[in-house]
C-alpha positions as CSV (number, residue, x, y, z in Angstrom):
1,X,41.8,-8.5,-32.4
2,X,38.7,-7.6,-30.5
3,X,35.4,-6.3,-32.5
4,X,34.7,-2.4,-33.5
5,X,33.6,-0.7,-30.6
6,X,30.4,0.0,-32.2
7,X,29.7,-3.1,-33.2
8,X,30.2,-3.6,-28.8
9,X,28.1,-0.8,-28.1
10,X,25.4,-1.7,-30.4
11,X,25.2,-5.3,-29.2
12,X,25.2,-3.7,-25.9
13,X,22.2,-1.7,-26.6
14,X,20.5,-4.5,-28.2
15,X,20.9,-6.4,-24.4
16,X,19.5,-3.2,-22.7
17,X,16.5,-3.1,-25.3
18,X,15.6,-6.5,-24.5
19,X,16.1,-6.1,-21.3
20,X,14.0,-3.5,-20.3
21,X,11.4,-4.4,-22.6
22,X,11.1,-7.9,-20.5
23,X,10.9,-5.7,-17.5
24,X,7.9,-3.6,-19.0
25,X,6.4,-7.0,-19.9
26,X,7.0,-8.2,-16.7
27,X,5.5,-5.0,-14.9
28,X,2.6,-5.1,-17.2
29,X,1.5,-8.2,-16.0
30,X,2.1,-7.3,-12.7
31,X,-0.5,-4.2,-13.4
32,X,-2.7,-6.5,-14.5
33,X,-2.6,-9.1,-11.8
34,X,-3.7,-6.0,-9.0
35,X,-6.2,-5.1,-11.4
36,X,-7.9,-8.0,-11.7
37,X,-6.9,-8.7,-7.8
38,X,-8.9,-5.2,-6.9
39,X,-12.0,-5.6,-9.7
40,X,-15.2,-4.6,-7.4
41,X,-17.3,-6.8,-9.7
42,X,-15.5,-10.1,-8.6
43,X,-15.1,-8.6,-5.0
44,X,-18.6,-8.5,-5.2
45,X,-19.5,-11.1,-6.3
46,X,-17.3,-13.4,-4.1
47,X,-18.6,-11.7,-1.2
48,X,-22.5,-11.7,-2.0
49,X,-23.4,-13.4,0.5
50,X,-22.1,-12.1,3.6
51,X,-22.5,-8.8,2.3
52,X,-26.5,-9.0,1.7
53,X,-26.6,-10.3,5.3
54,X,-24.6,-7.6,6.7
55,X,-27.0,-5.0,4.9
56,X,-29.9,-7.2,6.2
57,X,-29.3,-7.5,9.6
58,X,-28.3,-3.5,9.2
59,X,-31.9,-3.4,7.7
60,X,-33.5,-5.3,10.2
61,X,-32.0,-4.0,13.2
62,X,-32.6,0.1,11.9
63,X,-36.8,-0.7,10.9
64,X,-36.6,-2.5,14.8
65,X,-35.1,0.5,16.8
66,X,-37.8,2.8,15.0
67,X,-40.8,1.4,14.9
68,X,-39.4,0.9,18.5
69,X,-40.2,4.8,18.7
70,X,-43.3,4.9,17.5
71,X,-44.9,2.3,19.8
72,X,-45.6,2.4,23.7
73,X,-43.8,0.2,26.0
């Protein structure tokens, strides 16, 4: 003869509980990973370079066009 029922339905929860807490573990690192994926820090510092020449050719190109307005032509 089979088990109790309970003793089926318990077991069964037990599976469910395991299983969703692998998916929240799973999730959680996902989380993580886009964190760490979207940090401005490490953006930042990935990019350093072309960024300070972007702002410095923005720099440039703005102190050009107006002292470009203060002098004759």
């Amino acid at each position: 003869m089979s088990a109790n029922p309970l003793d089926q339905l318990e077991i069964r929860a037990l599976q469910q509980r395991d299983q969703v807490h692998g998916t929240i573990e799973e999730l959680k690192g996902k989380v993580e990973e886009a964190r760490a994926k979207l940090d401005v820090n490490t953006i930042a510092r990935n990019h350093l370079l072309g960024a300070s020449l972007v702002v410095s050719a923005i720099g440039f190109l703005s102190g050009y066009g107006l002292a470009g307005l203060f002098t004759r032509r």
